[in-house]
N, CA, C and O atoms as a Maestro MAE file, in Angstrom:
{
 s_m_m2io_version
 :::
 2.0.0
}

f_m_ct {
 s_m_title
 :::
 protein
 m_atom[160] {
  # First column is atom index #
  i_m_mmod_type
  r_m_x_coord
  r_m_y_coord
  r_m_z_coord
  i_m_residue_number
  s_m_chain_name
  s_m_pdb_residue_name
  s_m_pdb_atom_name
  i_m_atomic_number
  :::
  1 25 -6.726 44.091 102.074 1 A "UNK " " N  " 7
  2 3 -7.596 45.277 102.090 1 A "UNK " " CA " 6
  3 2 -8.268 45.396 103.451 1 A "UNK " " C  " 6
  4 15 -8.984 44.494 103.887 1 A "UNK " " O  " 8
  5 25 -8.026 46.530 104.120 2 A "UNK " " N  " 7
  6 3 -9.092 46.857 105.473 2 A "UNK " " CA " 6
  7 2 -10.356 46.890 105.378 2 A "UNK " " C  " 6
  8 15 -10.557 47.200 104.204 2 A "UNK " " O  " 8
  9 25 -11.381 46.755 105.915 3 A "UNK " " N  " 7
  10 3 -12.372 47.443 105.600 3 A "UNK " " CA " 6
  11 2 -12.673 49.095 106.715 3 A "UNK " " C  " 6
  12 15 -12.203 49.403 107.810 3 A "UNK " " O  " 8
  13 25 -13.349 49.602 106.073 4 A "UNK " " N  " 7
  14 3 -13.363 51.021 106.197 4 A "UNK " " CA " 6
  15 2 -13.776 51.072 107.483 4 A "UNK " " C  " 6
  16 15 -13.138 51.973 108.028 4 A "UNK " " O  " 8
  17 25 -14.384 50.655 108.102 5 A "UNK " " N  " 7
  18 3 -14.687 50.690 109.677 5 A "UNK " " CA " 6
  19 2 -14.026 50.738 110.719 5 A "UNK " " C  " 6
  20 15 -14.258 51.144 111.857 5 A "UNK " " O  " 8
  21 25 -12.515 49.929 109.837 6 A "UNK " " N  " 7
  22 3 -11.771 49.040 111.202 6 A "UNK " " CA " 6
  23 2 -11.095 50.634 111.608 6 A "UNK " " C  " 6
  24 15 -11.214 51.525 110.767 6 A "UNK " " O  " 8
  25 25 -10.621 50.829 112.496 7 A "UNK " " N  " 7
  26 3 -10.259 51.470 113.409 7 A "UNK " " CA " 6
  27 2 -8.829 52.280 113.394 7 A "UNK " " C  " 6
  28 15 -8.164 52.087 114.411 7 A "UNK " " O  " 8
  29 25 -8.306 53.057 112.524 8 A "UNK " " N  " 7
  30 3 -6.957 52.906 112.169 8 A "UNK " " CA " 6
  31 2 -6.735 54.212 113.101 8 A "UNK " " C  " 6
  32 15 -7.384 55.204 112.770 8 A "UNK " " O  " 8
  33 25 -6.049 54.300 114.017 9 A "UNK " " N  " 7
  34 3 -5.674 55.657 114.892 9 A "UNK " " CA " 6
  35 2 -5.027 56.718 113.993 9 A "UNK " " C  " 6
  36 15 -5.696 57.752 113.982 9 A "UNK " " O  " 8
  37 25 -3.926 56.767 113.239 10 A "UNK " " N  " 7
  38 3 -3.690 57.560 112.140 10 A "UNK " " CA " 6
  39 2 -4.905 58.244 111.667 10 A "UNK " " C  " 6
  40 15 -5.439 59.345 111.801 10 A "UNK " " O  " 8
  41 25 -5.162 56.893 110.929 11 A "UNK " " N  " 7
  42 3 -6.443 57.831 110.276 11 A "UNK " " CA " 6
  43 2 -7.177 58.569 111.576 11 A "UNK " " C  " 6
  44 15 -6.851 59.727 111.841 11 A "UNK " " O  " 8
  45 25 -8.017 57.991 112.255 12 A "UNK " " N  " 7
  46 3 -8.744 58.929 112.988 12 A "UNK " " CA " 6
  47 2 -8.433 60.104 113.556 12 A "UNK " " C  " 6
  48 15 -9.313 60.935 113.784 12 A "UNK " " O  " 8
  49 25 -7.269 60.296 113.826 13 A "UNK " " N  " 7
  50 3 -6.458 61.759 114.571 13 A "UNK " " CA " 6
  51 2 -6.899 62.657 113.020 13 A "UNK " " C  " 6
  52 15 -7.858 63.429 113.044 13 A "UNK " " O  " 8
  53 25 -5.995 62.419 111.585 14 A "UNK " " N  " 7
  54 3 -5.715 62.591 110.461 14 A "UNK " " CA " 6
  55 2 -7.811 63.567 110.354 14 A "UNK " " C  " 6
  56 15 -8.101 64.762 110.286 14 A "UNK " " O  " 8
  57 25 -8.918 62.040 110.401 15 A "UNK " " N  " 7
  58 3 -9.888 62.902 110.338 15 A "UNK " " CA " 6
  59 2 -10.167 63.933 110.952 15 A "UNK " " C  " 6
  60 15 -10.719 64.904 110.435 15 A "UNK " " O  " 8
  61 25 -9.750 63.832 112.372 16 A "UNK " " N  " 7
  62 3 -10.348 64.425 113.961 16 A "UNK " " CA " 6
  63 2 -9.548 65.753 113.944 16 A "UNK " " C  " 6
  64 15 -10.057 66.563 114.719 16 A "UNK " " O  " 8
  65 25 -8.318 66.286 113.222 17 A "UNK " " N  " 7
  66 3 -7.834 67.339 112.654 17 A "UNK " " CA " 6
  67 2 -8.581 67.957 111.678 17 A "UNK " " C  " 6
  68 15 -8.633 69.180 111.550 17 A "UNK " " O  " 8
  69 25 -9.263 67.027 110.864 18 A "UNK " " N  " 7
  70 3 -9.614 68.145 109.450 18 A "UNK " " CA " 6
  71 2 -10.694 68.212 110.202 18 A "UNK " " C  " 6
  72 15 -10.753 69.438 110.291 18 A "UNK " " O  " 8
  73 25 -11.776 67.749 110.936 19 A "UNK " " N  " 7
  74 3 -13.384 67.960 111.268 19 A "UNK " " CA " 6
  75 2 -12.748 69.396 112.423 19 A "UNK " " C  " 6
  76 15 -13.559 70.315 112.539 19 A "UNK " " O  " 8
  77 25 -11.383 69.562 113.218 20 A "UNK " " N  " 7
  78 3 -11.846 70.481 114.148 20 A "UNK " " CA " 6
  79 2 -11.146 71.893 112.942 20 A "UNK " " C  " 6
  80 15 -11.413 73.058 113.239 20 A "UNK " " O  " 8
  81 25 -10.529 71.684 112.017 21 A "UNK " " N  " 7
  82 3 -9.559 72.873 111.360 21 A "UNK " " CA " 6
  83 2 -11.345 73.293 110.376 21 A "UNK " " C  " 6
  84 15 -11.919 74.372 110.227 21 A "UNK " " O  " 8
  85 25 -11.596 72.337 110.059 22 A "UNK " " N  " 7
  86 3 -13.129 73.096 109.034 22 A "UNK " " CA " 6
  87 2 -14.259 73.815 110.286 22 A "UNK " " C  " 6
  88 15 -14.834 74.903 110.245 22 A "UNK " " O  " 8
  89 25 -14.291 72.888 111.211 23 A "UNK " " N  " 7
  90 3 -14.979 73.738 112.330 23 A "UNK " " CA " 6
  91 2 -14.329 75.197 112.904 23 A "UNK " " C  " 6
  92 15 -14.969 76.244 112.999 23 A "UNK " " O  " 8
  93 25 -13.057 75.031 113.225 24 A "UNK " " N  " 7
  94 3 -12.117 76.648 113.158 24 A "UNK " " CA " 6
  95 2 -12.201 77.628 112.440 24 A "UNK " " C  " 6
  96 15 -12.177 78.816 112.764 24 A "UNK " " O  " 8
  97 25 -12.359 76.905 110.880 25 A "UNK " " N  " 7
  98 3 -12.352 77.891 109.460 25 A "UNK " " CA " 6
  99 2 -13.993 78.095 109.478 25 A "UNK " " C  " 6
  100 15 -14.503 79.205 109.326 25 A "UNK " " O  " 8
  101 25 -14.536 77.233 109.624 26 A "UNK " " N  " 7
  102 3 -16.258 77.846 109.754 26 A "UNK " " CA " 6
  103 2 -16.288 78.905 110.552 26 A "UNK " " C  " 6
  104 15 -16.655 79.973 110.062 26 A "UNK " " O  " 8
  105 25 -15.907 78.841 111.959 27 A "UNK " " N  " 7
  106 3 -16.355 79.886 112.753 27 A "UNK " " CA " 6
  107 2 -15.314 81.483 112.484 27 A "UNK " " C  " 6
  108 15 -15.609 82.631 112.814 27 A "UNK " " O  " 8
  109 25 -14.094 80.990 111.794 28 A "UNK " " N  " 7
  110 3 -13.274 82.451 111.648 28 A "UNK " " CA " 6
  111 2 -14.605 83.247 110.145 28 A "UNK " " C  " 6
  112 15 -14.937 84.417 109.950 28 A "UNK " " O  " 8
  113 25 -14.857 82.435 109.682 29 A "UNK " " N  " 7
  114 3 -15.590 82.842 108.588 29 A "UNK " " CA " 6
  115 2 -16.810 83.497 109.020 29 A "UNK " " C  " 6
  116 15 -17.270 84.381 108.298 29 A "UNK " " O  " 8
  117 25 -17.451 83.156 110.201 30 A "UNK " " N  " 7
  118 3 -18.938 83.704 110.334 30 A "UNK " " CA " 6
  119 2 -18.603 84.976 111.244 30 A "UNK " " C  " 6
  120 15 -19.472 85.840 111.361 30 A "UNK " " O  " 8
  121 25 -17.146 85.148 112.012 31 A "UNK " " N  " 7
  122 3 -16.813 85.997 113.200 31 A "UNK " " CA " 6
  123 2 -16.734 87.019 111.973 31 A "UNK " " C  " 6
  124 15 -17.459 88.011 111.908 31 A "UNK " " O  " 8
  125 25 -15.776 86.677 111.001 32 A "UNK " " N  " 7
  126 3 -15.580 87.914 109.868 32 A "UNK " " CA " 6
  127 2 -16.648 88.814 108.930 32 A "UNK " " C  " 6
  128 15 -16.527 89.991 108.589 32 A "UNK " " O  " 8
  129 25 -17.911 87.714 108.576 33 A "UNK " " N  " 7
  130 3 -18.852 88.256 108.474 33 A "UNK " " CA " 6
  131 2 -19.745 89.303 109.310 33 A "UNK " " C  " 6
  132 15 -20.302 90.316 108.887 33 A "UNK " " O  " 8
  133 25 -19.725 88.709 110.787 34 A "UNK " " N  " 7
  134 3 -20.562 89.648 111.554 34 A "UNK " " CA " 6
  135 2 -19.599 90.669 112.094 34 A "UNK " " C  " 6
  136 15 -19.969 91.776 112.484 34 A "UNK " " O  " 8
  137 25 -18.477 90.301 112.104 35 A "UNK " " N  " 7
  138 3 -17.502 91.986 111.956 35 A "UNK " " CA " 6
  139 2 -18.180 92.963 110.909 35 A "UNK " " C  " 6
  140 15 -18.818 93.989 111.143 35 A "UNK " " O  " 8
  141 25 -17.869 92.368 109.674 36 A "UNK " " N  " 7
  142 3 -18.716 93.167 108.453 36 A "UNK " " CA " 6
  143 2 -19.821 94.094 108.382 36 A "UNK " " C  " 6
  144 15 -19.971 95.260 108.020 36 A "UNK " " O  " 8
  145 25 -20.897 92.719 109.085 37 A "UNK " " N  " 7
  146 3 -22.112 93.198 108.919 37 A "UNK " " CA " 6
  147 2 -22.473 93.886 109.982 37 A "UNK " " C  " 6
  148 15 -23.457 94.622 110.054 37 A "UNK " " O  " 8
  149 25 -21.744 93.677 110.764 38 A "UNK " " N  " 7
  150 3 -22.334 94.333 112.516 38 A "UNK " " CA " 6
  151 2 -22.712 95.760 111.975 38 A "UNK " " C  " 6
  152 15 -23.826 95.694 111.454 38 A "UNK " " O  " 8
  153 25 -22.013 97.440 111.892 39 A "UNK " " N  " 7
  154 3 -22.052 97.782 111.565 39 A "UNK " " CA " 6
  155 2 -22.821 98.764 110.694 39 A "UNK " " C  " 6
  156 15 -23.001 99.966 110.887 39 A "UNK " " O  " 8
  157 25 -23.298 97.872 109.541 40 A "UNK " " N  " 7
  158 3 -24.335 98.284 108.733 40 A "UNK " " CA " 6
  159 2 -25.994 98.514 109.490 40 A "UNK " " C  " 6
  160 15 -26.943 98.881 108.797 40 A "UNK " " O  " 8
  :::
 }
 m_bond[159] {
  # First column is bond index #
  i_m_from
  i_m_to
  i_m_order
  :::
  1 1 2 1
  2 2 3 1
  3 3 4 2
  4 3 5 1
  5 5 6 1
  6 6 7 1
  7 7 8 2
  8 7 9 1
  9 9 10 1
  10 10 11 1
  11 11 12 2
  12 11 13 1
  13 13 14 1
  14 14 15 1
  15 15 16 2
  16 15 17 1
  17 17 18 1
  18 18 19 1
  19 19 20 2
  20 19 21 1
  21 21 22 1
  22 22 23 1
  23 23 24 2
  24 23 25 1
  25 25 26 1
  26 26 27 1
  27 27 28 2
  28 27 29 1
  29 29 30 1
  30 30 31 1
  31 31 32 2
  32 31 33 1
  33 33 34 1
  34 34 35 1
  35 35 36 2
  36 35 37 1
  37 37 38 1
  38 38 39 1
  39 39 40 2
  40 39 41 1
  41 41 42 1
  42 42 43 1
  43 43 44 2
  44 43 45 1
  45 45 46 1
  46 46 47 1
  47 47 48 2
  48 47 49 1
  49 49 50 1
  50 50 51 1
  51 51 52 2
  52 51 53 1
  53 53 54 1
  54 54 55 1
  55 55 56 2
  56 55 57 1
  57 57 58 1
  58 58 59 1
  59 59 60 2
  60 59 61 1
  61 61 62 1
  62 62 63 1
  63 63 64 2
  64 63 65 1
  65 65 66 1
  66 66 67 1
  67 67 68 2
  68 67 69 1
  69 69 70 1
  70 70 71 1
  71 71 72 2
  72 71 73 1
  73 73 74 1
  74 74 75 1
  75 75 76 2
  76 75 77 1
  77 77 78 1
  78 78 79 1
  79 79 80 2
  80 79 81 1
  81 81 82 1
  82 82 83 1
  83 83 84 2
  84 83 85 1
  85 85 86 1
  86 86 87 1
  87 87 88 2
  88 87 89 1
  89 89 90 1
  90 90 91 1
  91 91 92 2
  92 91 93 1
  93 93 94 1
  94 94 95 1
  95 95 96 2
  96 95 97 1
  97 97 98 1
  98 98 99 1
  99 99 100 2
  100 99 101 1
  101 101 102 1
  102 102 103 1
  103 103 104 2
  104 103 105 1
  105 105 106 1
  106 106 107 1
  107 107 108 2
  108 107 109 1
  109 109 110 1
  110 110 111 1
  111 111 112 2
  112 111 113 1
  113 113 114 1
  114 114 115 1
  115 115 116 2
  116 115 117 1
  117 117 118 1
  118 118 119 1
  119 119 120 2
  120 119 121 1
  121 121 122 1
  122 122 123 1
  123 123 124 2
  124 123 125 1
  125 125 126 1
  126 126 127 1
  127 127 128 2
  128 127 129 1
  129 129 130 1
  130 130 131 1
  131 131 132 2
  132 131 133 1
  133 133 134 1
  134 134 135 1
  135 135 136 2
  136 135 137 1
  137 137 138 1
  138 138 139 1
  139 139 140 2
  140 139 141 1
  141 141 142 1
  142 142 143 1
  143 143 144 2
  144 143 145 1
  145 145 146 1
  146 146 147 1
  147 147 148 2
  148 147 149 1
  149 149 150 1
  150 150 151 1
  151 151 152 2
  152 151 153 1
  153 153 154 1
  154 154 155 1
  155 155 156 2
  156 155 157 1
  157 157 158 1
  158 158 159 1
  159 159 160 2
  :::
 }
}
């Protein structure tokens, strides 16, 4: 068993993809809102 700290490059790319694709999908989400709302 590893422990969770140790250093696995897989994994870290694996995280370092989902933290920048939720940061991408956050910001397409707030650009779409203030498209929306701009507007009003």
């Amino acid at each position: 068993m590893q422990p969770v700290l140790d250093p696995n490059p897989q994994n870290g790319q694996k995280k370092l993809l989902a933290v920048l694709g939720a940061m991408l999908a956050i910001g397409v989400v707030i650009a779409v809102i203030a498209t929306i709302a701009a507007p009003s």
